[in-house]
NUVOVO-161658 format. One record per residue: residue number from 1; residue in three letters; chain; z, x, y of N, C-alpha, C, CB in turn. Coordinates in steps of 0.2 Angstrom, whole numbers, plus 5000, padded with zeros to 4 digits. Each point is the difference from the previous one (the first is absolute). Glycine has a CB too. Example, Ala and Ser with C-alpha at 12.3 -4.5 7.8 and 13.67 -1.06 7.14 Angstrom:
! residues 2
- 1,ALA,A,5039,5066,4972,5000,4996,5006,5000,5004,5006,5006,4991,4994
- 2,SER,A,4990,5007,5011,5001,5004,5006,5003,4996,5005,4990,5006,4997
! end
This chain:
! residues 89
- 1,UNK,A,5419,5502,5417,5003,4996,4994,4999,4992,5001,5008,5010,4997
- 2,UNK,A,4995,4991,5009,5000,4989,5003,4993,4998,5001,5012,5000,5009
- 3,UNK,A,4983,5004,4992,4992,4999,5002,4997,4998,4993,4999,5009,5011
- 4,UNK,A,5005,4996,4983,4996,4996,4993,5002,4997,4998,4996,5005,4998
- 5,UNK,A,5010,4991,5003,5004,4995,4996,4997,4991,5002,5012,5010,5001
- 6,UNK,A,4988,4989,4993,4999,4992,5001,5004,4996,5002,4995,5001,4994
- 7,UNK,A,5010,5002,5007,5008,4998,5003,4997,4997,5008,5010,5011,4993
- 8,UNK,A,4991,4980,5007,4998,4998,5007,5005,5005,5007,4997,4984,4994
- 9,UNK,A,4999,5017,5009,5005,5004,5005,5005,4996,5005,4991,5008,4998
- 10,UNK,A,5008,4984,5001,5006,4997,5004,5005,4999,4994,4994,4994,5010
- 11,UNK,A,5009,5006,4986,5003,5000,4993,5007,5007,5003,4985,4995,4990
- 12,UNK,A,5011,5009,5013,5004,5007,5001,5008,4997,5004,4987,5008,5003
- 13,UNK,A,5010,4989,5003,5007,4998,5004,5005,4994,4997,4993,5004,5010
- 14,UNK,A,5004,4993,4983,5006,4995,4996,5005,5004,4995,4991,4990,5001
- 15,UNK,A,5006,5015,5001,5005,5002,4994,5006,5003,5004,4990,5003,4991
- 16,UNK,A,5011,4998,5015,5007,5002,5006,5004,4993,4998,4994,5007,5015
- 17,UNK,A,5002,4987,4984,5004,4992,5000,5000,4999,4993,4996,4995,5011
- 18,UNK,A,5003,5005,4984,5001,4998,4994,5004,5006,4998,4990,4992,4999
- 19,UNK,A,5012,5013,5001,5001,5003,4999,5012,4998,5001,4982,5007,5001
- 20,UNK,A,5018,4995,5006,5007,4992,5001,5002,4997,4997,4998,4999,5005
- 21,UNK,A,4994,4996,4996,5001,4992,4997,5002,5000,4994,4991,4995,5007
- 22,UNK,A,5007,5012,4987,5003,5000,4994,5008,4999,5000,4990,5007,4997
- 23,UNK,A,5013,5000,5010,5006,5001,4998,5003,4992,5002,5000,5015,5000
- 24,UNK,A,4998,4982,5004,5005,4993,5003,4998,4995,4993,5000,5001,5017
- 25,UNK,A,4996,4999,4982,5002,4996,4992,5002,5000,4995,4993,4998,5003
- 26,UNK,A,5008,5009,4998,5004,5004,4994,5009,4996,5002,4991,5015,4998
- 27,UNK,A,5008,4989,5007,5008,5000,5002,5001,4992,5002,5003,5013,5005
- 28,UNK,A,4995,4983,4998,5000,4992,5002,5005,4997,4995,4987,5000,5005
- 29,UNK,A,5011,4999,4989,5007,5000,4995,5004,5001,4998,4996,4999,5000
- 30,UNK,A,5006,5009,5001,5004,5001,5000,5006,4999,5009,4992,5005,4988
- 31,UNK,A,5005,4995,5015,5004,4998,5006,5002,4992,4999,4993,5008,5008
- 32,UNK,A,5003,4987,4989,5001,4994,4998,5007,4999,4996,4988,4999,5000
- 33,UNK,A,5012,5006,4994,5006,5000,4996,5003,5000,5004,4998,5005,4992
- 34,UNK,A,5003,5003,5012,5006,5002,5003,5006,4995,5006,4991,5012,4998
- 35,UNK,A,5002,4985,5005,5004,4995,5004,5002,4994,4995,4993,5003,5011
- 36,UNK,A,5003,4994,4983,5005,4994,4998,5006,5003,4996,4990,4991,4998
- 37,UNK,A,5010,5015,5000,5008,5000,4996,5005,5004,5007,4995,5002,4983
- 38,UNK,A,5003,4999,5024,5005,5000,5006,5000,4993,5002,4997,5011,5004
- 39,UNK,A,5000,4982,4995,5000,4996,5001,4998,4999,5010,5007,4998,4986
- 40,UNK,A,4989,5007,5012,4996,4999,5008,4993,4998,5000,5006,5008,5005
- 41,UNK,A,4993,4987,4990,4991,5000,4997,4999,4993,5005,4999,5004,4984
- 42,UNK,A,4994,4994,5022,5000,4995,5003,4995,4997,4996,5005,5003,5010
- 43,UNK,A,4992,4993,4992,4994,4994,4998,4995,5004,5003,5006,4987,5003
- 44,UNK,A,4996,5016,5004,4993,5001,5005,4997,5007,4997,5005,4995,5013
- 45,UNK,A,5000,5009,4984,4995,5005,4997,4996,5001,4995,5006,5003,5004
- 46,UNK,A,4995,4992,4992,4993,4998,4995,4995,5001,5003,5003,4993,4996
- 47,UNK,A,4996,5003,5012,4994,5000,5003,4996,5009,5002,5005,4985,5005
- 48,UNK,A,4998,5019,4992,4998,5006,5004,4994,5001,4993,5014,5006,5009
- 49,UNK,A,4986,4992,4985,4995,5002,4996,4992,4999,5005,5008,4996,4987
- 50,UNK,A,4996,4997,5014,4993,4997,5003,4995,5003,5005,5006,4990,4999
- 51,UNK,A,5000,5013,5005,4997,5004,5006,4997,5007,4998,5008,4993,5007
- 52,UNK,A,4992,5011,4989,4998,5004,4998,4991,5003,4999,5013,4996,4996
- 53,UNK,A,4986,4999,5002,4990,4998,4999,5001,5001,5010,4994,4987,4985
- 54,UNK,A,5006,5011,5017,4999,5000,5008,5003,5008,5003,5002,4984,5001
- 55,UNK,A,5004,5017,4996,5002,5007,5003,4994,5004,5000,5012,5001,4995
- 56,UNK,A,4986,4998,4997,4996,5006,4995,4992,5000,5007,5006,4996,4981
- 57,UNK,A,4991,4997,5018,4994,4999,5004,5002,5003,5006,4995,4990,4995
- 58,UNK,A,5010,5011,5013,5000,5000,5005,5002,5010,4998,5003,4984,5006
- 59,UNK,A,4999,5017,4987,5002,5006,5003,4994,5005,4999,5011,4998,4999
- 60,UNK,A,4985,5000,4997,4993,5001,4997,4995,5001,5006,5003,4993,4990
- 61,UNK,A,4998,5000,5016,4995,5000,5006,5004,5006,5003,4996,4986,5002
- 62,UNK,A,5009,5018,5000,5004,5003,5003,4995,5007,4996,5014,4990,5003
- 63,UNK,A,4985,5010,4991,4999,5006,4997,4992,5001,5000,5011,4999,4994
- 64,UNK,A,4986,4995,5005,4994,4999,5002,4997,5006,5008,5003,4986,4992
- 65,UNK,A,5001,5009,5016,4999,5002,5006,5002,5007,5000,5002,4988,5006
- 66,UNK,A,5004,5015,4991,5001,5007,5000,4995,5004,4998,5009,4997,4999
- 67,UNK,A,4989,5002,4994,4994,5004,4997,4994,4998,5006,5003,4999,4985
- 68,UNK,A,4996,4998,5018,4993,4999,5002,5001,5004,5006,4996,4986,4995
- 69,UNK,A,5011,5013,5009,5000,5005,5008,5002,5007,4996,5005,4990,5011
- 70,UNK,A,4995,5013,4983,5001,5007,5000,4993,5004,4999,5011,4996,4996
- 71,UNK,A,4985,4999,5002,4991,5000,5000,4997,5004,5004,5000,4991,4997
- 72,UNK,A,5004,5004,5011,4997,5002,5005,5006,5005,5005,4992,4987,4998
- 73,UNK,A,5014,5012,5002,5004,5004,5001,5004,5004,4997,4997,4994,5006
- 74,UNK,A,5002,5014,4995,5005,5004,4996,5007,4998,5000,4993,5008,5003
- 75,UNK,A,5011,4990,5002,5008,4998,5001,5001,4995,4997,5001,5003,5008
- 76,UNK,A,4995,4991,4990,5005,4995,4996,5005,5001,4996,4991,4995,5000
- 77,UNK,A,5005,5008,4993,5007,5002,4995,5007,5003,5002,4991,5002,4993
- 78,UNK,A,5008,5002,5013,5006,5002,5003,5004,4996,5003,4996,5008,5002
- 79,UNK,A,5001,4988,5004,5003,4994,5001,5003,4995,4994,4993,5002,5008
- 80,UNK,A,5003,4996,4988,5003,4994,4996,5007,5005,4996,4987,4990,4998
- 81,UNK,A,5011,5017,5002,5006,5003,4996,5007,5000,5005,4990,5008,4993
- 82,UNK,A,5008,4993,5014,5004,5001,5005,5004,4993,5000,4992,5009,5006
- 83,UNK,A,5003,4984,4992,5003,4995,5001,5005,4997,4997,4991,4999,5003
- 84,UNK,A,5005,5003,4989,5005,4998,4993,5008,5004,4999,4988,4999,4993
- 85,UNK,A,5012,5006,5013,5006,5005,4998,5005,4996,5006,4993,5015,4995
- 86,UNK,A,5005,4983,5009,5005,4997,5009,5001,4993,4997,4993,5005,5012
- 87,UNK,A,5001,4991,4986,5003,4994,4996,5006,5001,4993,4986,4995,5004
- 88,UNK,A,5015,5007,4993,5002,5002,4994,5008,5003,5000,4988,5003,4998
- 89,UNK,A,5013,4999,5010,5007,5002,5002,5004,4994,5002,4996,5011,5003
! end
């Protein structure tokens, strides 16, 4: 099915990252609210929109190197599964 799709086949590993990136822009606002009416809203977290385009690209390169060593090695996906679950705790 993936061999007759016109679907570019690096396109595959942005969708693990945009798919997030939806929910933190969703919620980003509302976390915004929540801190100005606790009156814990700072200056410096505005700047976190900004940084977001740069999350999205480095986690992209991360998803990118993954797809490409699972190509060549059978274990990657285990690992990075093994990785996301140890980092996460």
């Amino acid at each position: 099915m993936i061999l007759l799709s016109r679907l570019p086949k690096a396109t595959l590993p942005l969708v693990s990252v945009v798919v997030p990136l939806v929910d933190v822009v969703i919620a980003f606002p509302v976390l915004l609210l929540m801190l100005a009416i606790g009156d814990e809203l700072r200056w410096s977290l505005l700047i976190c929109p900004l940084l977001l385009p740069l999350q999205a690209l480095l986690m992209a390169g991360v998803a990118w190197l993954a797809a490409a060593g699972s190509v060549f090695f059978r274990d990657v996906p285990n690992v990075v599964a093994l990785g996301l679950t140890l980092t996460s705790t």
